[in-house]
C-alpha positions, 0 to 999 in steps of 0.5 A: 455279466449282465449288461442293460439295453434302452428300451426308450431313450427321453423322446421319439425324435431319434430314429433308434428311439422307441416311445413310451407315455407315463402321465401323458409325458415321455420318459427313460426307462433302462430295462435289465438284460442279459447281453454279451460282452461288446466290442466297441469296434471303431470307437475302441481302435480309434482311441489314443490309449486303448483300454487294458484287455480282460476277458470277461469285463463288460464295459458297455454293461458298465455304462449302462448300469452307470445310465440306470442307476441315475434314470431309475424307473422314471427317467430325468423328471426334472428335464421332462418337466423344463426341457421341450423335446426338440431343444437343440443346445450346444455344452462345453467341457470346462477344467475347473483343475489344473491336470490330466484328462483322462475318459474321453474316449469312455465319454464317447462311448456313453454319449453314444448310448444315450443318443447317437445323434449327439456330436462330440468334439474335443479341443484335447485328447486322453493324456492331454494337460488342461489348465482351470477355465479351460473348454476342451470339448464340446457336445451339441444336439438335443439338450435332453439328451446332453443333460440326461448324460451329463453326470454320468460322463462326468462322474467317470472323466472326474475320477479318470482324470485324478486318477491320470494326474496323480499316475503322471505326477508318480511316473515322472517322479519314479523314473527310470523306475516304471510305476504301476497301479494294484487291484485296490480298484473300486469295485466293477471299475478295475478296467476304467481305473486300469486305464486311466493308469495307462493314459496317466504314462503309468503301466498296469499290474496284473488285471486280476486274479487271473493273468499273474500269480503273485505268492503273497504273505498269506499264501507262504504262510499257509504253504510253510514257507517261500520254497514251498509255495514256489514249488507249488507255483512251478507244478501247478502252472507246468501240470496245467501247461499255464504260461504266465509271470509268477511274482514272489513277496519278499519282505526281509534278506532271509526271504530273499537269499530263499528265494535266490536259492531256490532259483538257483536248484530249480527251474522256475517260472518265476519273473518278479519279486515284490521287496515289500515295506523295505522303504522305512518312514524316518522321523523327520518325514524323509525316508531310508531306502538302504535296505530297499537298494541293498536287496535290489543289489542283492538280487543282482538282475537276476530277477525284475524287482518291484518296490512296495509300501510308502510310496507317495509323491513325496517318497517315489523319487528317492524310491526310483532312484534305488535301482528297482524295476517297478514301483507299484502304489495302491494309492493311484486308484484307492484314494485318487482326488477327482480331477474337477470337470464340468459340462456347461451350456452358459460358459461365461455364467459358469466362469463368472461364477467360477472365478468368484469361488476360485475355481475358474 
């Protein structure tokens, strides 16, 4: 993909920085460039949860198109105009939520980018709980630098981080049911949301089209029924000599007794099968899960099963109880709630205030 390289950085003090003058003052500019994927080294192997692997996902070109995005072709005006280059300051991390955080690691990474000069220290982890009011990490150097960075590594911990609460909230609800995340990522961040599933105690679903068949309605439909589609599957992938899980959706007995039946004249690939929307909404807000724990009895072992559809917080628990493997929700990436962070060089004004607007 195409990846981004600083071509200057906010001031010529850095030794990796080169200068530039527009209206006699220095700016960012963050030229595109074609780049290969980049290995991180040190800085990946380092970190408590490493990052799903994918095979073409660029994270450094996610960073850098983040950083030029918001420096746009004229760098931080505002921080050109009020901070003298040289400023030294020291910023600390402060959880305005209660939750789990999540992006340190990628926080690392972008600080790095900015300016590799910067030190980084943390009070937590990737996973750790952090409490409102709480500093759990610091970042000291040029102030420039720290601010240009600011709402770039926030904007990526913030949704990490609500993304790592609500996976360890279902995770814990689910067992001894394992919970797992869908592709409804946001776009360019499937990897970064991916992740923070795992550094949630959730585990990943397939990473894309690519690493897993999975034969859903619409692929049954148009290949005339469960039987066909599975055959093709089989074909497809020993023509091809692919080696990969193979899911199946199911979503009535009819479907499931097909696919039982199928298995049981074939020799086939198959590993999984979905038992989609068995989990019926009551009137009283509670759900039946019978049908979901008749199919996973009728399927016997014979297959892992994954429970889909109606899956909150609420409902996960009774959902784990049924038996069933896996129970994967859209909801843990599609519609998360950012976990409320900020990054603060006067931290007793920023609680001061904070615990005027209850959010310290």
């Amino acid at each position: 993909m195409f990846g981004v390289s600083f071509s200057q950085l906010v001031a010529p003090a850095s030794p990796v920085i080169a200068s530039s003058r527009c209206s006699s003052r220095n700016r960012l500019i963050v030229k595109m460039a074609a780049t290969a994927n980049v290995n991180y080294g040190k800085s990946i192997e380092s970190v408590i949860v490493k990052p799903p692997v994918h095979p073409t996902y660029d994270l450094k070109g996610v960073i850098m198109l983040a950083l030029s995005e918001d420096a746009g072709d004229k760098g931080d005006v505002t921080c050109l105009a009020t901070i003298p280059t040289e400023m030294e300051v020291e910023a600390y991390f402060l959880a305005k939520d209660d939750g789990i955080v999540a992006g340190i690691a990628l926080a690392e990474m972008i600080f790095n980018e900015v300016d590799p000069t910067l030190k980084v220290e943390w009070f937590r982890k990737d996973g750790d709980d952090v409490v409102r009011g709480l500093k759990f990490g610091k970042v000291h150097g040029r102030a420039h630098s720290i601010v240009v960075a600011e709402r770039v590594v926030l904007n990526f911990m913030q949704r990490m981080s609500g993304i790592a609460t609500l996976t360890k909230a279902m995770a814990d609800a689910a067992r001894p049911a394992c919970i797992l995340e869908t592709r409804k990522t946001a776009p360019a961040l499937r990897l970064v949301d991916k992740w923070a599933v795992l550094i949630g105690g959730g585990q990943n679903h397939r990473m894309g089209l690519f690493d897993m068949v999975m034969i859903k309605d619409n692929h049954i439909s148009i290949a005339g029924g469960v039987s066909n589609a599975l055959k093709s599957v089989d074909l497809y992938l020993n023509q091809n000599n692919l080696q990969m899980g193979v899911e199946v959706e199911t979503r009535t007995f009819e479907e499931i007794h097909e696919v039982l039946d199928y298995a049981s004249q074939n020799k086939t690939l198959l590993s999984r099968i979905m038992l989609d929307n068995m989990v019926v909404p009551r009137p009283d807000g509670d759900i039946d899960v019978s049908m979901l724990k008749q199919a996973v009895e009728l399927i016997s072992g014979k297959f892992e099963t994954e429970a889909s559809g109606n899956v909150t917080l609420e409902t996960v628990h009774k959902i784990g109880q049924t038996g069933v493997t896996y129970i994967s929700s859209g909801a843990l990436t599609h519609s998360v709630k950012a976990l409320d962070i900020s990054l603060k060089i006067d931290t007793e004004l920023a609680l001061e205030v904070g615990r005027r607007t209850k959010r310290a």
